[in-house]
C-alpha positions in Angstrom: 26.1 18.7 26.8 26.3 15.3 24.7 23.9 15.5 22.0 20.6 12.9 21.2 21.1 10.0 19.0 18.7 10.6 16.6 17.2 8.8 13.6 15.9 9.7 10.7 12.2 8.9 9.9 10.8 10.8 6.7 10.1 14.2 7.7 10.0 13.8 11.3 13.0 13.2 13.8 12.7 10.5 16.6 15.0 10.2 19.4 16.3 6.7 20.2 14.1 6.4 23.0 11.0 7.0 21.1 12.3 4.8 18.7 12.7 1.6 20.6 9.1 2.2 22.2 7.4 2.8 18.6 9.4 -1.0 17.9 7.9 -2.6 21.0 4.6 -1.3 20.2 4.9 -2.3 17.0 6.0 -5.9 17.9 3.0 -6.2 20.4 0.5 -5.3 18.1 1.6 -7.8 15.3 1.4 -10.6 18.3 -2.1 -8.9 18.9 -3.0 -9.7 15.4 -1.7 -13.3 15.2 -3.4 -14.2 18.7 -6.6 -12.5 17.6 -6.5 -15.2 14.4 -5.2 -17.9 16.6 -7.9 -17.3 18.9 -10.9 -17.3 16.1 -10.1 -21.4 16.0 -12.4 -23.5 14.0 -15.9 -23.8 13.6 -18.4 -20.8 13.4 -17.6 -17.2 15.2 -18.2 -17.4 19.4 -21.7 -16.5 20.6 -21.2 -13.4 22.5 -23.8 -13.4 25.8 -23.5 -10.2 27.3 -25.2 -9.8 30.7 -26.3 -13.1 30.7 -22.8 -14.5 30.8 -22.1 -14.2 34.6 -25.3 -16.7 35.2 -25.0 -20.0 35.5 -28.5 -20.4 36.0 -31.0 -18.0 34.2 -34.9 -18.9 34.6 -37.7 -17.0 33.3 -41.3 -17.8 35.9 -39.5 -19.8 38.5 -35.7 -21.5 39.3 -36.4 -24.4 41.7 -34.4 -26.8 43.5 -34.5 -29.9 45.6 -31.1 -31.4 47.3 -27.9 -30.1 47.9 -27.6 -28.4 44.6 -24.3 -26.2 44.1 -24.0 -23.6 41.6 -20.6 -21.8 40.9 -21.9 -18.7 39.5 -25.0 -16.1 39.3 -28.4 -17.1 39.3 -31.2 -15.2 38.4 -34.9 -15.3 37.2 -37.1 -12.2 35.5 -39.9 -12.1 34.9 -40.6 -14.2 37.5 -38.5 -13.8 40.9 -39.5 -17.3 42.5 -36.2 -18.9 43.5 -37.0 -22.3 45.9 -34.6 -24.8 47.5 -32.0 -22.4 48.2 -30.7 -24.2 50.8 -30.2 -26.9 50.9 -29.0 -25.6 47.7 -26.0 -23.0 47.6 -24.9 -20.7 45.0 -21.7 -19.6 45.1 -22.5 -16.1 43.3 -25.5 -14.4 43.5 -28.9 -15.0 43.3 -30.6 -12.0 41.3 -34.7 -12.8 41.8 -36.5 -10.4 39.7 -34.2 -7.4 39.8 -32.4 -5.5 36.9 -29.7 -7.5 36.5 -31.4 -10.7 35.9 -33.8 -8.5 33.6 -30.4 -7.2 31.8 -29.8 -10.8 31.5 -32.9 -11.9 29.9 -32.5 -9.5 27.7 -29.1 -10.3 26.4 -29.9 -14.2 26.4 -32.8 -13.2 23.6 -30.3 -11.5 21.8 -27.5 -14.4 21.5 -30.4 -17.1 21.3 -31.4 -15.2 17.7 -27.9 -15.0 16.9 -27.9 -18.3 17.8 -30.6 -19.6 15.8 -29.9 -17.0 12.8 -26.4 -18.8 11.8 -26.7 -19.9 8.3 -23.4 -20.6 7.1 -22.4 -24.6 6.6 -25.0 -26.3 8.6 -24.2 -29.6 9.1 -27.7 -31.3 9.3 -28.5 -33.8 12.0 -32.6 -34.0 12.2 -33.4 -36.3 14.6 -30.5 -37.7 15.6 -29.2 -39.4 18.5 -25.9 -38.5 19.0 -24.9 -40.7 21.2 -21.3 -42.4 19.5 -20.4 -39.9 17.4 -17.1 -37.5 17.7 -18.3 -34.3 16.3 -14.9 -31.8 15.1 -16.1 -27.8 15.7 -18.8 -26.6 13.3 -22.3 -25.4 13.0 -24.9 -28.6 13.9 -28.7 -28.4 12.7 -31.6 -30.3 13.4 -34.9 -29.4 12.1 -36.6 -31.2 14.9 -35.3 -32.7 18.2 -31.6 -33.9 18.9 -31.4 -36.6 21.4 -27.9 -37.9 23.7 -27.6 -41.3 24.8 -24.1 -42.4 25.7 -21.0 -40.4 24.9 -20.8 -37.9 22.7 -17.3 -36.2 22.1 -16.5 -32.8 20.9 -12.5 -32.7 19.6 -11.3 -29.5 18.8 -8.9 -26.9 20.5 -9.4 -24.5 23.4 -10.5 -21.7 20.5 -12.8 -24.3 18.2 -16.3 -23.3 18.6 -19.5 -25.7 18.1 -23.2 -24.5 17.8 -26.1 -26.6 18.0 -29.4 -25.5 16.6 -32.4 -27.6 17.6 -35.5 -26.9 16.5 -37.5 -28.8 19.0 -36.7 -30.6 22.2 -32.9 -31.7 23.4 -33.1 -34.7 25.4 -30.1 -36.1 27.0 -30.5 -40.0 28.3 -29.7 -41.3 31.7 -25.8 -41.8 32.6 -24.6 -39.9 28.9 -22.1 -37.9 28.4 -20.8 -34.6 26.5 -16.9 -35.7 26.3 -14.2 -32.9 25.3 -10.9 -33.8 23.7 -8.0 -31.9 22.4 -8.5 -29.4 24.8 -12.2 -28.3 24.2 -13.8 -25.8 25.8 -17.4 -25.7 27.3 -16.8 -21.9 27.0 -17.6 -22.2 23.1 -20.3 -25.2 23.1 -23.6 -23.5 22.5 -27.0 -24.9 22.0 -30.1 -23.3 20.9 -32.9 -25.0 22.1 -36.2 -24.3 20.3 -38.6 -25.9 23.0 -37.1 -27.6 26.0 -33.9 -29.0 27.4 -33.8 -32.6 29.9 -30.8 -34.2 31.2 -31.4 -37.1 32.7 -29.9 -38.9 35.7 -26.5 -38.1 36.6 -25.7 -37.1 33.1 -22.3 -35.0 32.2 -22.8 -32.2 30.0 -20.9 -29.4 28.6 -21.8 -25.6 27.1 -24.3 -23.5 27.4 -28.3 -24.4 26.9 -30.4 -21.5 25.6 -33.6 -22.7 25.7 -36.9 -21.2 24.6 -39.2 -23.1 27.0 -37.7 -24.4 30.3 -34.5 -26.9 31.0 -34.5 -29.5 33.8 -32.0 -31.4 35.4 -32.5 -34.7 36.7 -30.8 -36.5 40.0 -27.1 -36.1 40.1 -26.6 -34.1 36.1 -23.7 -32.6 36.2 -23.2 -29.7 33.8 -20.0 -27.5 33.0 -22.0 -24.8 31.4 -25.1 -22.4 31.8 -28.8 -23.0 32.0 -30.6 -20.0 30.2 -34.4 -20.9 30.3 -35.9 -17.5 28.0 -40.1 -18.5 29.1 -40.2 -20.8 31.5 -38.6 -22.7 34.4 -35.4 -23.8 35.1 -35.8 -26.9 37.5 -32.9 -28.6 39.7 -32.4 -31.9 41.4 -28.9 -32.6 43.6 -26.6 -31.1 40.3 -23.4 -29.7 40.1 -23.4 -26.3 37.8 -20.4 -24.5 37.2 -20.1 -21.6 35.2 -17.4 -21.9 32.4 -14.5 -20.2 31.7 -13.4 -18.8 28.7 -9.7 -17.9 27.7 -8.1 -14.1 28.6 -5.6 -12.6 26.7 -3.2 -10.1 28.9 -1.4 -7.2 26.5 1.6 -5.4 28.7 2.1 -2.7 26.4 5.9 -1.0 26.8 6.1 1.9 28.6 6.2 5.7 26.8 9.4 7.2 26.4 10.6 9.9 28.6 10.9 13.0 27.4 14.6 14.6 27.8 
């Protein structure tokens, strides 16, 4: 009987099978570990949503809607469960009025929206400001009162570069403006902490995801690649286009175990 290759590791003896295995594993977690630090980007640490990151639209009283709305992704409203217009609206997820899930969801979007607000490192203040113009690279964004959109506004960063907005008061974005991603930008890390309410006007193009304290409404024809979290009051809808974003998935094929001889 021919005899295992073996090699010699300290005390303990591998056979050439294990060997190779213990290499590959070894060579997928160091790719792990550089992804993992690739995937950090720049800007401040991701937001993490829990339950309430399969809604696209999350009210609190009521989610209403007038037109041919579409939403690609959950809805949901607790504590209220009053969801109108639905058609000639249609969500292409599913509508959770009142139940556990959309009170799972509330409850998650409280936690992020703190996290949100609670970020202290490096804030870049903009009080007041219209952005409208600017080309803002990844970072942490304050205002101590409202923050205000009118014309474009673009984000440039990578797919991993993360931006968070904190807004004391009121985010109003202006009729026809724009949220404008470059260098490959993701609405999948845009957040923006809303400490009353959130308007976009008339067919408006935004990006990320609104945490609002108070409600968040949507004019004729606004277009948003993001979510609508309303934590106290209504989320309102006119003929919009909501689509839930997508962040990035890492797939790890680890090699298979040795066999044992």
């Amino acid at each position: 009987m021919k005899k295992q290759s073996e090699v010699k590791c300290g005390p303990v003896n591998l056979t050439k099978r294990a060997r190779v295995f213990l290499m590959g594993a070894a060579l997928v977690l160091c790719l792990m570990t550089a992804n993992h630090a690739a995937a950090q980007g720049a800007g401040p640490a991701t937001v993490f949503l829990g339950s309430a990151a399969p809604f696209a639209v999350l009210g609190s009283s009521t989610v209403t809607n007038t037109g041919p709305t579409v939403v690609n992704g959950d809805l949901g409203v607790w504590a209220g469960t009053a969801v109108t217009g639905f058609g000639p609206g249609r969500v292409n997820g599913t509508i959770h009025a009142g139940d556990p899930v959309a009170q799972h969801g509330q409850a998650s979007l409280t936690v992020a929206y703190n996290d949100a607000a609670g970020r202290t490192t490096a804030p870049i203040n903009v009080n007041a400001a219209d952005l409208g113009g600017r080309t803002l690279a990844p970072g942490l964004y304050k205002s101590t009162s409202t923050l205000a959109i009118t014309g474009d506004l673009t984000l440039h960063g990578d797919s991993n570069a993360v931006w968070i907005f904190q807004i004391a008061s009121a985010l109003t974005v202006n009729v026809g403006s724009r949220v404008v991603l470059s260098g490959g930008a993701s609405s999948a890390n845009i957040f923006w902490q809303v400490g009353s309410s959130a308007t976009l006007g008339t067919h408006s193009v935004f990006h990320g995801t609104i945490m609002a304290l108070a409600s968040i409404t949507l004019g004729t024809g606004a277009t948003l690649d993001g979510r609508a979290l309303a934590r106290t009051a209504a989320v309102t809808l006119d003929t919009n286009s909501i689509t839930l974003p997508l962040g990035n998935t890492l797939l790890i094929q680890l090699p298979p175990p040795p066999r044992r001889d």
